[in-house]
N, C-alpha and C positions, 0 to 999 in steps of 0.2 A: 511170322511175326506174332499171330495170334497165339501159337501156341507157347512161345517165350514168356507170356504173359500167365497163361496158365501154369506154366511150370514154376516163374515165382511167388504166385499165389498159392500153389502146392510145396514150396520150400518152406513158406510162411507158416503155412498151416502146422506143419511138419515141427516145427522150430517150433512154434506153441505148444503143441503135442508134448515136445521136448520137456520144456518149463513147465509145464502142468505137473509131468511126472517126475519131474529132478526138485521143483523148487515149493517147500511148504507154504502156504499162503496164496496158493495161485490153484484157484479148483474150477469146475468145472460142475454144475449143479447135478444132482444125482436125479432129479425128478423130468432131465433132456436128453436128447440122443446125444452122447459125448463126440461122435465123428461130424455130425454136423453141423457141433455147438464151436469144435476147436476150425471147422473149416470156414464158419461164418465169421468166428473171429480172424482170423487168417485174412481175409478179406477187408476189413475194420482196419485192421494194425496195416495192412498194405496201403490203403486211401490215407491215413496217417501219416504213413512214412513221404507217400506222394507229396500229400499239399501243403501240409502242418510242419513238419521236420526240416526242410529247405530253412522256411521263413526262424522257425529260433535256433536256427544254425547260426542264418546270416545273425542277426539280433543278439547272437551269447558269443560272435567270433573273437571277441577279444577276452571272456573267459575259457574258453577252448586252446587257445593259445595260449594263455596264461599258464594255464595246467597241462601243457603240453597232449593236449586233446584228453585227458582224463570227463573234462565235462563234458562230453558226445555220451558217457555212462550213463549224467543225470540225468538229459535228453532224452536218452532210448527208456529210462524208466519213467518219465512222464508220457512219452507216447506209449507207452503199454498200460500203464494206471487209465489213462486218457480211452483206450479202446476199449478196457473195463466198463468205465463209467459207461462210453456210448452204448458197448453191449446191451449194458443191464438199463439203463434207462430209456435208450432211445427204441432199444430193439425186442428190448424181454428177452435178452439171451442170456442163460444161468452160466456166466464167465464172471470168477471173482476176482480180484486180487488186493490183498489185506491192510499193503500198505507199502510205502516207501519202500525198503529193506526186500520186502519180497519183487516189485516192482526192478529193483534195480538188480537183484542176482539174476530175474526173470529176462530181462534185457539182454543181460550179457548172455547169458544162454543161446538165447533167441539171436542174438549177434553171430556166437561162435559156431550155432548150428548152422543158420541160413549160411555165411561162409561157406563153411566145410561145402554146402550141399551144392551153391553157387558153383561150385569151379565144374561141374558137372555139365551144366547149361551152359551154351557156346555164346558168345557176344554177338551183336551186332554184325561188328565187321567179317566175324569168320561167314557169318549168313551173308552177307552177300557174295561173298568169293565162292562160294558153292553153287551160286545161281548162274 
C-alpha cells in the first residue's frame, strides 16, 4: 500500500517535470535544486488533488456536465495555479506559473502524463489478489 502512494507521488512529480519542460510559463526558479523543487511540488499538487479537487468537483458538477466534463480542465488549472501559489508563499519554493493559459495547458499535460504513467501502477484490487 505504502508504496502505491509513493509511486503516484512520483507520477506527479514526473507529470510536473513534464509541464515545466513542454509548457512556457510554468518555471522552476534557477536559484533551487530543480529535482527537489518539481518533487516538492509533486507533493503540493497531490494533497490538492486529495482534499481540494473532490469538494469543487462536487460544487462545479452541474458545469462539468453542462460542458460535457470540458470544465474538470479549468479545475485541474486552478489546482495547479493553486500549488504554485502554496509553493511560493507558503513554502519558499521557486515553482511559478504565469497565469491562466499556462496553468491550463499545464493541467492537461499533467493530466495526459499522470495517465499515461498510471496504467503502469496496479490498483487496489489487483494488490490484494496477489496476497
Amino acid at each position: 500500500m505504502w508504496w502505491r502512494i509513493l509511486f503516484r507521488w512520483l507520477i506527479t512529480a514526473i507529470a510536473v517535470a513534464a509541464a515545466v519542460l513542454l509548457i512556457p510559463g510554468i518555471s522552476v526558479a534557477h536559484d533551487s535544486n530543480t529535482i527537489i523543487t518539481i518533487v516538492a511540488v509533486g507533493a503540493i499538487l497531490a494533497l490538492i488533488n486529495v482534499v481540494i479537487r473532490p469538494i469543487l468537483q462536487f460544487l462545479s458538477c452541474g458545469c462539468i456536465m453542462a460542458t460535457l466534463g470540458l470544465f474538470t480542465l479549468v479545475i485541474n488549472a486552478g489546482m495547479l495555479w493553486l500549488s504554485s501559489w502554496m509553493a511560493q508563499n507558503w513554502f519558499g519554493i521557486g515553482f511559478r506559473v504565469d497565469g491562466f493559459w499556462p496553468a491550463f495547458w499545464g493541467g492537461l499535460v499533467i493530466s495526459i502524463v499522470s495517465f499515461l504513467l498510471s496504467i503502469f501502477v496496479p490498483d487496489s484490487a489487483d494488490d490484494s489478489r496477489s496476497n
